[in-house]
N, C-alpha and C positions, 0 to 999 in steps of 0.2 A: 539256385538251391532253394527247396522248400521252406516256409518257415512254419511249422506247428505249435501251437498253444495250447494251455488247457485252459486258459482265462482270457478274456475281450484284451485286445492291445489298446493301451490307452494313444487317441487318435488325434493329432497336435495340430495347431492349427496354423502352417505358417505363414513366418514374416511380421508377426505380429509384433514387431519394436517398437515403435514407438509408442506404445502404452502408456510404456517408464517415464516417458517425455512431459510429464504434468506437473505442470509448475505454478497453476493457481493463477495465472493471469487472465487474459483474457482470453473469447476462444478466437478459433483463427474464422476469418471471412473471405470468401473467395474460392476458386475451384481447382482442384490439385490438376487441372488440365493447363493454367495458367501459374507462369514463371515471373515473378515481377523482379525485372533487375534493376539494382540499384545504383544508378554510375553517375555522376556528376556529365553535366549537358558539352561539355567541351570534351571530355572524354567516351561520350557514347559516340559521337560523329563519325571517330577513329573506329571505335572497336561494335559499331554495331553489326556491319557482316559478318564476324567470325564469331560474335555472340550468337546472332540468328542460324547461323549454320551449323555451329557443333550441339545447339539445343534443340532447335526444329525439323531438327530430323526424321525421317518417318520411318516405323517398324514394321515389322513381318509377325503379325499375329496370325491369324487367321486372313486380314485382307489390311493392305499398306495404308497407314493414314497416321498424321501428324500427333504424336504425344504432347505434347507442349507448345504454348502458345507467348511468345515471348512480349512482355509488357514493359516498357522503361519505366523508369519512375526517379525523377528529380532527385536526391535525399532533400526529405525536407519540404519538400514544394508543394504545391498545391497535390490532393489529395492521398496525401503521406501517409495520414490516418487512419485512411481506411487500409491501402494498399501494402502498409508497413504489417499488417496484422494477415495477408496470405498465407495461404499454407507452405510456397517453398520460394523460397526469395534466394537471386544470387546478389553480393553486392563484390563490386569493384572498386578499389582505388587503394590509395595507400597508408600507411601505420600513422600519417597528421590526418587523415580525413575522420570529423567525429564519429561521423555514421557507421565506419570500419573501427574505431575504438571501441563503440557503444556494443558493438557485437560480440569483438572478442572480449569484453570484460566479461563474458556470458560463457563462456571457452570454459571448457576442463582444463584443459592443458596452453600454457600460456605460449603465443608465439612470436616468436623473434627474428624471424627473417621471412623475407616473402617468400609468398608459397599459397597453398588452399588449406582451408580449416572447415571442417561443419562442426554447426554451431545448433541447440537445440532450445526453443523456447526463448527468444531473443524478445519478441513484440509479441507475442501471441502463445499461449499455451500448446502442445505438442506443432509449434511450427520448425520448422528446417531452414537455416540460414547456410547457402555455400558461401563463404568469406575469402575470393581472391584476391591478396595484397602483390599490389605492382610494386617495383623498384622505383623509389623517388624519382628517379634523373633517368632517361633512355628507354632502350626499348624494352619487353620484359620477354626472353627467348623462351621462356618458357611457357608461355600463355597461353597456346595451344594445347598443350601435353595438361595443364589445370583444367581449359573448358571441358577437355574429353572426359576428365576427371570429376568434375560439375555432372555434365552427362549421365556419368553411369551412378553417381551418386544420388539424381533425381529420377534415372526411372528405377531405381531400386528403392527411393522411399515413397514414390507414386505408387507403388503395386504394395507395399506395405500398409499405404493409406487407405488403397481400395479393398484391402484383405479388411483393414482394421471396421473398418466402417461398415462394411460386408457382414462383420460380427457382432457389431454392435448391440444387439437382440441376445446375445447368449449365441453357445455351439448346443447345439441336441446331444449331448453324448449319451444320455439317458436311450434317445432312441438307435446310435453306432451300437452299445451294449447289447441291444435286445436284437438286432439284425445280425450280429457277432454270435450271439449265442444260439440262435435258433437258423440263419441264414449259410453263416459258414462265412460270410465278409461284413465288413466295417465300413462305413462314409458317415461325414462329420457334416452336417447340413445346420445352416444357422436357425436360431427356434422361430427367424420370422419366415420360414417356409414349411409350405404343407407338402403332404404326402401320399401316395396309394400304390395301391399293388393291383395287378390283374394276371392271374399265375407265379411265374417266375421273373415279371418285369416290374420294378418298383420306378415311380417315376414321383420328381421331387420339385416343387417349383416356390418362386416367392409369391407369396400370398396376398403383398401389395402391388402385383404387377399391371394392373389398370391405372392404378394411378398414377407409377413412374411411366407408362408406355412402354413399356421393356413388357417382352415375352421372353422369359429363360424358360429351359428343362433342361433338367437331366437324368435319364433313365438305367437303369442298371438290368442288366438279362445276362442269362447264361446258356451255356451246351455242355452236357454232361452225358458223356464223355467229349473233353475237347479233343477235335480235329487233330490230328496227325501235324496238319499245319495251315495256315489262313494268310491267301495273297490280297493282296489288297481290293480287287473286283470282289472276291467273297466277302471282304469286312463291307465295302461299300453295299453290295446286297442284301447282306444281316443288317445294316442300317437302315436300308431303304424298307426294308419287311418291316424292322420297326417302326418305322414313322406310320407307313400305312395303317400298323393294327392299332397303334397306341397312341398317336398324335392327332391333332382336333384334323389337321390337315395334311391331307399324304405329301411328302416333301421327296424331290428330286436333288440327285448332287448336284451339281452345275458348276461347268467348264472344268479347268484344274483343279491338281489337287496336291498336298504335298505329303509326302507318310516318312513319320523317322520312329526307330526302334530309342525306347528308352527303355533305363535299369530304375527299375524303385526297391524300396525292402519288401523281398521277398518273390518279387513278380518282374517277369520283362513285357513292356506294351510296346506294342503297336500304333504309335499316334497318328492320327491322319485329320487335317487341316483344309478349311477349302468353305467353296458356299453354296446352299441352298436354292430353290426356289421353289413354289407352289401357289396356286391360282386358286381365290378364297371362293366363298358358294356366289357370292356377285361378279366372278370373273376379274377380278382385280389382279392383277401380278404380282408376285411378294418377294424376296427377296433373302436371305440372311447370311448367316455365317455360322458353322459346325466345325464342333473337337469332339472328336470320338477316337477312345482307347480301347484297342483288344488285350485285355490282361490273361496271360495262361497260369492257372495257377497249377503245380503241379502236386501240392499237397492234397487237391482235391479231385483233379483229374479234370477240371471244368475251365475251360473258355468265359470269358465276362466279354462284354458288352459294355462301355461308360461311353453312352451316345449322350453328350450334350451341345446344345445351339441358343442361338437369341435372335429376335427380331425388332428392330427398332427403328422410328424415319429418321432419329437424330442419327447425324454426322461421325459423333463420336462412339465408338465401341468397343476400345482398347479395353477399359475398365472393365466392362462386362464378360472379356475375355480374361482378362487376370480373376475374375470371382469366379469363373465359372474352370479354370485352370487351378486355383486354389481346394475348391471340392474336389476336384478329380485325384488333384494332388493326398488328399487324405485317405482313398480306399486302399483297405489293405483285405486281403484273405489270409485264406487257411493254408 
């Protein structure tokens, strides 16, 4: 169903929780790509293949690779200190172990039988502590059913982290307003990225990307009047025209690709997943990874376009697909 307005939608930014999480201590050290668990040395022995496997698992973003890097750490031992102050720490053992007291006295809500808790700002200002308490004596049948629990609790506050830090510079709503009101749609771009337009295609990028080695865009275009209807060889071709006209370098899909229909307010897209490649003017071979959404809006009769990609040598890209999933996540039309 259409949604029409006669004033800019105010355009949210999400996942952004753990804002609230500020507790004046110290800040966290360390990288939300790394899991420091906290298990006493006789107890890791047992339980580290079922720790490394329900946390090192790898997702389906755009291209498969490992979220998480799982770290042991002594309680207490040699470099505690630093390690204790991570961004997302699990710890293990039981309600005598001090290191599992230390944590839940940090608890909102006080707990009395084993089980998992998260815990917020334990060692380190906006950190994340998953707190799995074993049964004193035997095995604990449940320890599985909590890792998986762990799990989803850390890539749900890893993509919170990389939204938050993503924002850290302010949102431009200033500039969603003025593309809402003059454009006919909205997108929420952090203030540390620039902008331009060349007709109908706006293209938005971060302004320090030389320095991190990250190459993002995201471009926004439209057809007016939208198509009857758009199979996926057509989106990928309206992609490909884009890159040619508007990208430093014309880019190719390459090999598969995956496309699912999703609902947002107001609009159903189109998403399609998959990678890149293109050969720079010294013949180099490049590489990357692309999410582009076809949005129909029917309030306005127009097709959109949210073509965005990134190019990076590091390994890791997960995060850059959650930032660059977070923008998309905010356009809205007319």
């Amino acid at each position: 169903m259409p949604v029409t307005r006669s004033t800019a939608p105010v355009l949210l930014v999400p996942g952004l929780l753990l804002a609230s999480a500020c507790g004046g201590g110290p800040p966290v050290e360390g990288h939300p790509h790394e899991v420091v668990a906290v298990v006493s040395a006789e107890r890791w022995s047992a339980l580290e293949p079922a720790v490394r496997g329900a946390i090192e698992r790898r997702v389906s973003g755009v291209s498969d690779e490992r979220v998480f890097t799982v770290v042991h750490q002594e309680p207490y031992g040699e470099d505690w200190e630093q390690r204790s102050r991570a961004p997302q720490l699990v710890l293990i053992g039981t309600f005598q172990d001090p290191w599992i007291q230390e944590a839940l006295d940090e608890a909102e809500t006080p707990m009395r039988e084993p089980g998992l808790s998260r815990v917020l700002g334990v060692w380190a200002d906006r950190q994340v502590v998953n707190v799995v308490v074993v049964p004193e004596a035997g095995e604990d049948d449940h320890l599985d059913e909590h890792l998986a629990g762990v799990y989803a609790q850390l890539h749900a506050d890893f993509r919170a982290i990389v939204r938050t830090e993503m924002y850290a510079s302010g949102a431009n709503s200033e500039l969603a307003d003025t593309l809402w009101e003059n454009e006919g749609f909205g997108i929420l771009i952090p203030n540390s990225y620039a902008w331009s337009r060349t007709d109908s295609t706006f293209l938005f990028w971060p302004e320090d990307e030389a320095a991190a080695d990250v190459e993002r865009r995201i471009s926004v275009s439209w057809l007016n009047p939208a198509p009857p209807s758009l199979e996926l060889d057509e989106v990928l071709a309206w992609r490909e025209r884009t890159a040619r006209e508007h990208y430093e370098i014309p880019q190719e899909v390459a090999g598969r690709v995956t496309a699912e229909r999703l609902a947002f307010s107001g609009y159903v897209a189109l998403e399609v997943r998959g990678q890149w490649t293109r050969r720079t003017e010294s013949g180099e071979s490049q590489e990357g990874s692309l999410l582009t959404r076809v949005a129909v809006c029917e309030g306005q009769n127009r097709a959109y376009l949210l073509d965005s990609w990134l190019h990076t040598p590091a390994p890791e890209t997960y995060e850059y697909v959650v930032q660059l999933e977070t923008i998309l996540d905010t356009f809205r039309c007319e």
